[in-house]
NURO-820562 format. One record per residue (C-alpha): x, y, z; residue number from 1. Coordinates in Angstrom, 2 decimals. Layout:
N
c1:X	c2:Y	c3:Z	seq:NUM .
...
//
This chain:
199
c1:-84.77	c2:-6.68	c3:43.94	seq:1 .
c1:-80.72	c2:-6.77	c3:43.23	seq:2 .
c1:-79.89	c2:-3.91	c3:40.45	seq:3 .
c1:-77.68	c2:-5.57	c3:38.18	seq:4 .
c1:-74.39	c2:-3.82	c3:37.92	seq:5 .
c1:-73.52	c2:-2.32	c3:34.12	seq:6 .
c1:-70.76	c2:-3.30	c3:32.34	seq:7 .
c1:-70.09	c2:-0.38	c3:29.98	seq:8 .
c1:-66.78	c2:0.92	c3:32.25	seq:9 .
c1:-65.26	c2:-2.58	c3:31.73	seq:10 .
c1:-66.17	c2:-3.05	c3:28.56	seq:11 .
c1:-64.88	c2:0.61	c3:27.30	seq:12 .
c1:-61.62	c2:-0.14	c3:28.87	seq:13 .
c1:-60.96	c2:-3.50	c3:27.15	seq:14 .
c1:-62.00	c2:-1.74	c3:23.90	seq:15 .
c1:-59.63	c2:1.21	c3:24.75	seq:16 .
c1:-56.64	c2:-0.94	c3:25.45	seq:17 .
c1:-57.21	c2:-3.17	c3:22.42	seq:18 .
c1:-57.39	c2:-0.48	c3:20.53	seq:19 .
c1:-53.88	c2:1.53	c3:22.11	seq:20 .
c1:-52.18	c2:-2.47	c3:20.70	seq:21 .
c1:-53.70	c2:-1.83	c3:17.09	seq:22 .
c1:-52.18	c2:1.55	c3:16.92	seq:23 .
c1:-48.54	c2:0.15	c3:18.35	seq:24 .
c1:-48.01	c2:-3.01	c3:16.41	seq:25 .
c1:-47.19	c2:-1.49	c3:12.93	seq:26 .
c1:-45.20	c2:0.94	c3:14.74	seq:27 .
c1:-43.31	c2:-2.00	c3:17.06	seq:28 .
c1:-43.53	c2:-3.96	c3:13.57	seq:29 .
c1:-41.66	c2:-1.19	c3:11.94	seq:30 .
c1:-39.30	c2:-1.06	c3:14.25	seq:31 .
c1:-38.15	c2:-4.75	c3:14.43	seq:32 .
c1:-37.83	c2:-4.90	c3:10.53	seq:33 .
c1:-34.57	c2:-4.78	c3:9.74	seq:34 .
c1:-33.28	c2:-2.67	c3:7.21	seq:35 .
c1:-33.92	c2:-4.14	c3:3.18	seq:36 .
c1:-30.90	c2:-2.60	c3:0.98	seq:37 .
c1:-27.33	c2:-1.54	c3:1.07	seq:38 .
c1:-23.80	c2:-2.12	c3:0.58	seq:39 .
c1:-21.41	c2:-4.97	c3:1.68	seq:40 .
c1:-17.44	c2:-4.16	c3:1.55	seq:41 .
c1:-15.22	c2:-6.82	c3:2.48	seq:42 .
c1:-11.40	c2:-8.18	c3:2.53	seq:43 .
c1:-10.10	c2:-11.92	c3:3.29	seq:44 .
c1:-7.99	c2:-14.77	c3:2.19	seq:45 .
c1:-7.75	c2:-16.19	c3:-0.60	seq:46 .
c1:-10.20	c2:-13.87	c3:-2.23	seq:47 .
c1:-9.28	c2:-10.80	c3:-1.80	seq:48 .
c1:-11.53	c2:-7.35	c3:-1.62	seq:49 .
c1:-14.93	c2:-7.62	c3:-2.51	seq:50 .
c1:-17.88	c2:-4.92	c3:-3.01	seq:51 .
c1:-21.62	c2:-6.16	c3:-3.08	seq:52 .
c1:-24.91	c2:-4.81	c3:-2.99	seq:53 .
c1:-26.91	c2:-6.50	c3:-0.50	seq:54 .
c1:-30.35	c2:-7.29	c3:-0.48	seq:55 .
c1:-32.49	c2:-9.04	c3:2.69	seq:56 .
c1:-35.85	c2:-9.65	c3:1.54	seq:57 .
c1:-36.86	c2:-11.30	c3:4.91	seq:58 .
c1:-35.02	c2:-10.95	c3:8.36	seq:59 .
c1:-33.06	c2:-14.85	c3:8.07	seq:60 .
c1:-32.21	c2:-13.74	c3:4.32	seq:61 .
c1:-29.56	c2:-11.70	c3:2.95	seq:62 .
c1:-29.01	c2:-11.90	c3:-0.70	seq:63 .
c1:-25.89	c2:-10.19	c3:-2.24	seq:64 .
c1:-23.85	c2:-9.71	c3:-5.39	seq:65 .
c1:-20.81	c2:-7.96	c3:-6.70	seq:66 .
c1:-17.43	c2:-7.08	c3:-8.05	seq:67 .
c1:-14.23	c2:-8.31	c3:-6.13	seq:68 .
c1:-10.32	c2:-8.68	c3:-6.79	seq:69 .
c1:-7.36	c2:-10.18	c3:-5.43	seq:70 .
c1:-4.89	c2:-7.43	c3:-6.79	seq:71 .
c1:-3.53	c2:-9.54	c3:-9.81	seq:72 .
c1:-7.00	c2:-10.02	c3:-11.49	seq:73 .
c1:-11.09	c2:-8.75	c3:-11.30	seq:74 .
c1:-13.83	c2:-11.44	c3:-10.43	seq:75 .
c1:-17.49	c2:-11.41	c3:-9.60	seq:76 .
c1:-19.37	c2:-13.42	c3:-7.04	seq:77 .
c1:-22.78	c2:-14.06	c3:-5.62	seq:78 .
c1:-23.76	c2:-15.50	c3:-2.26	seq:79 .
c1:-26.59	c2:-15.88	c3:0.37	seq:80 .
c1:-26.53	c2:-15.97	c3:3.05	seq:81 .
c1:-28.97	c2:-17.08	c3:6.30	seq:82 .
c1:-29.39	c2:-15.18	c3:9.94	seq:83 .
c1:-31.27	c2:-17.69	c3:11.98	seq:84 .
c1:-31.23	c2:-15.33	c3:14.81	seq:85 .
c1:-33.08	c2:-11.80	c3:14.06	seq:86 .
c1:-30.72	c2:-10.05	c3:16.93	seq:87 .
c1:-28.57	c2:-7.52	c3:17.62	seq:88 .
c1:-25.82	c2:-10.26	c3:17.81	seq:89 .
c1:-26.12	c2:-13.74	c3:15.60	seq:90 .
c1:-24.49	c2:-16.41	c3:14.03	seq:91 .
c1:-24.69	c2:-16.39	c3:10.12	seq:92 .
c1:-24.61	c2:-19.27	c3:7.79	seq:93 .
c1:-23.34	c2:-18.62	c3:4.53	seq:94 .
c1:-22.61	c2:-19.78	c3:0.53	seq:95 .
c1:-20.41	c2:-17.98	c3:-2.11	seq:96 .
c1:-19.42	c2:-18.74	c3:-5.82	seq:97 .
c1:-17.04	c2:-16.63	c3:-7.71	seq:98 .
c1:-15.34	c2:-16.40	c3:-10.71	seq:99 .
c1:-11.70	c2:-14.55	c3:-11.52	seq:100 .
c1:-10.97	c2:-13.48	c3:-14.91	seq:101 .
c1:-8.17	c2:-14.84	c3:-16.94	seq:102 .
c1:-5.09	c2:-12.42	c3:-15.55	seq:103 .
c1:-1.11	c2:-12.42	c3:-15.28	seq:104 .
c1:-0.08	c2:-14.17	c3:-12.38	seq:105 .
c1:3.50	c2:-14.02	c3:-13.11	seq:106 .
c1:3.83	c2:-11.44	c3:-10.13	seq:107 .
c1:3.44	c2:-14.24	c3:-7.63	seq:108 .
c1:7.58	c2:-15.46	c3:-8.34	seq:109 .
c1:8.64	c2:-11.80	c3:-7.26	seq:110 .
c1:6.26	c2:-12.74	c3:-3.90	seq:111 .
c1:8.37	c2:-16.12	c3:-3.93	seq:112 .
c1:11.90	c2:-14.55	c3:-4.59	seq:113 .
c1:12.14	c2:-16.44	c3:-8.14	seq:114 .
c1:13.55	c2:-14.82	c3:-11.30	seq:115 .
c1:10.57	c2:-14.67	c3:-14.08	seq:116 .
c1:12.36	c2:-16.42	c3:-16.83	seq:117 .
c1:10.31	c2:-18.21	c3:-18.95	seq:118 .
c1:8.33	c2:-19.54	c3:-15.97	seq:119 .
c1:6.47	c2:-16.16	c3:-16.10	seq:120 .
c1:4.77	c2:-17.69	c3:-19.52	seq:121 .
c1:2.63	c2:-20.23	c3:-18.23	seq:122 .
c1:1.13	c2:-18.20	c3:-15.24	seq:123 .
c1:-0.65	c2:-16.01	c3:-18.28	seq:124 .
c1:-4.72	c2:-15.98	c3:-18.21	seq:125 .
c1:-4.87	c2:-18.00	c3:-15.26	seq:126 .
c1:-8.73	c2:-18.03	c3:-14.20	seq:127 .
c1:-10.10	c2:-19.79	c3:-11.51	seq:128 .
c1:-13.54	c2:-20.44	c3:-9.77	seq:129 .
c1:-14.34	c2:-20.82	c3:-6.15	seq:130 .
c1:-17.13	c2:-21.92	c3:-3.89	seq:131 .
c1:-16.98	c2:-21.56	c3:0.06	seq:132 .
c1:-19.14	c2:-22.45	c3:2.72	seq:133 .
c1:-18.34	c2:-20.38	c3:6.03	seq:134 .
c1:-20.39	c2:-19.95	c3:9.77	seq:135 .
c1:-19.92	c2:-16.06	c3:10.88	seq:136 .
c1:-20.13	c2:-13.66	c3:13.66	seq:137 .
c1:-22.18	c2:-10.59	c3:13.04	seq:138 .
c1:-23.01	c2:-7.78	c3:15.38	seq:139 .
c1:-25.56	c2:-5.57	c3:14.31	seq:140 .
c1:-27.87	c2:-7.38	c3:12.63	seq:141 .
c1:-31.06	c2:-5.56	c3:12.70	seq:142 .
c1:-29.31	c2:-2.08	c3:12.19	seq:143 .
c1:-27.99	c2:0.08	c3:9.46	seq:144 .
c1:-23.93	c2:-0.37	c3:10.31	seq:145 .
c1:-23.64	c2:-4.43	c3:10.23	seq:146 .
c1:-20.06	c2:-6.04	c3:11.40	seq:147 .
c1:-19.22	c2:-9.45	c3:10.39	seq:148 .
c1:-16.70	c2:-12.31	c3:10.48	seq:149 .
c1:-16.46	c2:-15.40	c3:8.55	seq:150 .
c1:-14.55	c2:-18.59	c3:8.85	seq:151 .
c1:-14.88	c2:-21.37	c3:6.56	seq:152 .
c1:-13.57	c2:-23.38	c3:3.26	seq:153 .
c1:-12.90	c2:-22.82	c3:-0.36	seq:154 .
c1:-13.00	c2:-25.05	c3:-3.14	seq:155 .
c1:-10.76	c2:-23.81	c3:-5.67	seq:156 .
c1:-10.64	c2:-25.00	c3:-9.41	seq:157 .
c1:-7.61	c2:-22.91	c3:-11.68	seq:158 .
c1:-6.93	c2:-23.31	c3:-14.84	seq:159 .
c1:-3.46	c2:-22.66	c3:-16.45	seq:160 .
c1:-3.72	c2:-22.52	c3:-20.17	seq:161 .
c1:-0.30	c2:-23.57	c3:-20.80	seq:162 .
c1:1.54	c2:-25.05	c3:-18.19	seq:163 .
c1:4.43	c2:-26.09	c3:-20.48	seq:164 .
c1:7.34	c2:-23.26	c3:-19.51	seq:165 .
c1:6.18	c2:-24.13	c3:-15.49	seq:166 .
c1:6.73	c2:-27.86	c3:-16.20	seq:167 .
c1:9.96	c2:-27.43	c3:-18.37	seq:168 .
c1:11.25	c2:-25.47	c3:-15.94	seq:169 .
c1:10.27	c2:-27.69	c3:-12.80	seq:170 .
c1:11.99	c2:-30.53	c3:-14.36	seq:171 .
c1:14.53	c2:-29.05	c3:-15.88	seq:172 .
c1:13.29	c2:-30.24	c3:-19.30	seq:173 .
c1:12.94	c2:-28.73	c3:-22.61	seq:174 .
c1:11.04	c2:-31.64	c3:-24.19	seq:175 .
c1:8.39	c2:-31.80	c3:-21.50	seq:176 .
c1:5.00	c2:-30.52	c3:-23.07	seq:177 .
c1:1.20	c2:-30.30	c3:-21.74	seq:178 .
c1:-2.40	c2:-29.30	c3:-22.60	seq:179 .
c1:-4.32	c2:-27.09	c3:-20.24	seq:180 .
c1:-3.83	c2:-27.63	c3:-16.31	seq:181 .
c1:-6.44	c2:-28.00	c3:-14.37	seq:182 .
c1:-5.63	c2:-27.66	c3:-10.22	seq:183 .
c1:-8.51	c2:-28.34	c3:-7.65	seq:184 .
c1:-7.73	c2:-27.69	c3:-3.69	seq:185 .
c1:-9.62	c2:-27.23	c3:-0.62	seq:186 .
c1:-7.98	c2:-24.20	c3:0.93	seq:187 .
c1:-9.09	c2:-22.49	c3:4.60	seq:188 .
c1:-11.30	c2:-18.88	c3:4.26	seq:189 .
c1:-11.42	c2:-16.28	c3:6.52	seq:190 .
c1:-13.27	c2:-12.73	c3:6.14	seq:191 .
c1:-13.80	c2:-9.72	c3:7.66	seq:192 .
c1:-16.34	c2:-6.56	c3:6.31	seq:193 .
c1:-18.99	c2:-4.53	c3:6.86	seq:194 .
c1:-22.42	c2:-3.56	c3:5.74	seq:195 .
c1:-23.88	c2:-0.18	c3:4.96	seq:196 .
c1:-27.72	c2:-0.23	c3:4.58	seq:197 .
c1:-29.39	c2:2.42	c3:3.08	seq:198 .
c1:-33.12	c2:1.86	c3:3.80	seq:199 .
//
């Protein structure tokens, strides 16, 4: 008569190492989350410096919001911003709107070398709005100090509430008069920040 063999050792081991996995995977889970809140600070062309606070409510999310200006006047903007790639390294895809108050711009002829005359008038309360698309660069994605680059386009509407002075003065015309100008380009973006998470 064959004794049958137990299977308690076996058994106790499987048990043991399933239950060694249990204990790791909220730690490993932990670990791989990448950090939820902080603070993006930024600097490009055309729109200047920007300060956001950043949300990510899921690793290929990043939400963020903010003041920004471009030294002549003070917008705000939002954007989002997707990380298909939750690695230390990854590729970004990314949307922005913005918005610049009305401001002087009459500061931009001293950057041209032209006298302000009366040209300076219609460059008054000159706001404009913006919306890029970019693909970045970002190293550091799943830690707290987060390195980025973006490359993309602008669309750029700007309004000039009275363009009259400009166009007198471009055609050498006192009898030339307008309404509101409204100019719409396409214009290259570039960017370059960091972000600070907090937790």
């Amino acid at each position: 008569m064959k004794r049958r063999r137990s299977s308690l050792p076996s058994s106790s081991l499987g048990l043991g190492c399933l239950a060694v996995l249990g204990l790791a995977s909220p730690a490993l889970a932990q670990e791989d989350t990448p950090y939820k809140v902080g603070l993006l600070v930024d600097a490009g062309a055309p729109h200047g410096i920007g300060v956001s606070a950043v949300v990510r409510p899921a690793s290929w999310l990043r939400l963020q919001a903010g003041p920004t200006t471009n030294t002549l006047s003070i917008g705000v903007r939002g954007g989002v911003s997707i990380l298909p790639m939750d690695t230390f390294i990854a590729p970004s895809f990314n949307a922005e709107v913005g918005h610049y108050f009305g401001s002087e711009y009459s500061e931009v002829l001293d950057w041209l070398g032209r006298d302000p005359s009366a040209t300076a008038q219609a460059i008054r309360d000159v706001t404009y709005n913006y919306v890029t698309g970019s693909v970045g660069l970002e190293v550091g994605t799943k830690s707290r100090f987060n390195f980025f680059l973006n490359v993309g386009l602008s669309y750029v509407a700007l309004t000039v509430p009275d363009p009259t002075p400009l166009l007198q003065d471009a055609a050498n015309d006192d009898t030339v008069t307008s309404g509101p100008m409204h100019l719409r380009a396409t214009i290259p973006s570039v960017k370059l920040g960091f972000i600070l998470y907090f937790f």
